[in-house]
N, C-alpha and C positions, 0 to 999 in steps of 0.2 A: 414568341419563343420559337427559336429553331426547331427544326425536329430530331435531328442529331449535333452533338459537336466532335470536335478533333482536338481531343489530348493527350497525341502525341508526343507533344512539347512542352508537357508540363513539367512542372519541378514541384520536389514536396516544400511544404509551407516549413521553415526554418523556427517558426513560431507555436507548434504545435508540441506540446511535452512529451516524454516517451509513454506510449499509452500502457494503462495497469491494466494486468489479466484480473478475472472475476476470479475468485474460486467461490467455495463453501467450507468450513474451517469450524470445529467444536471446536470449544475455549469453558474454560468452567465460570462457573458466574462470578465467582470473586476475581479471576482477572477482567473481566469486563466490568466489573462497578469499579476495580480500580480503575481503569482506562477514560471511566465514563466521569469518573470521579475530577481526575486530572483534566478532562472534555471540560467542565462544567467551570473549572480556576481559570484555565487558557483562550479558552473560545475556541479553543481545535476539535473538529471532529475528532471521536474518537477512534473512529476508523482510520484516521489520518494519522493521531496519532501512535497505533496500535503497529502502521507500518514504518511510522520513522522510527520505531523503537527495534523493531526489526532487521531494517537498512539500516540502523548504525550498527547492531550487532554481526551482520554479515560484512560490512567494512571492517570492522575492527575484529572481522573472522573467530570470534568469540566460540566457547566448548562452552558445552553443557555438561558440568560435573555432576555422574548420578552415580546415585550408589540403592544398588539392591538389598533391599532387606531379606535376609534370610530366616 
């Protein structure tokens, strides 16, 4: 093994997907047995899940209709 190398002249891997930030995220338990629910029909992570449903939402730039109770 060298003891240094030189990559200067590298280029990024064109095969490497766009990487996902971590966060930490409360969710109530009934949207996660749904999610986990639908995991368990699919074979998708529901984590995996829980983001495509997400990222189609923000494609399709979707509103959250709420209404206050008074």
């Amino acid at each position: 093994m060298k003891t240094s190398y030189d990559f200067s002249k590298s280029v990024p891997t064109p095969y490497v997907r766009k990487a996902k930030r971590q966060i930490t995220i409360r969710l109530d338990s009934e949207a996660v047995d749904y999610f986990k629910s639908l995991s368990k029909q699919s074979g998708i992570p529901y984590q995996n899940l829980i983001n495509l449903y997400l990222r189609d939402c923000a494609n399709a730039k979707k509103r959250l209709k709420m209404a206050w109770a008074s």
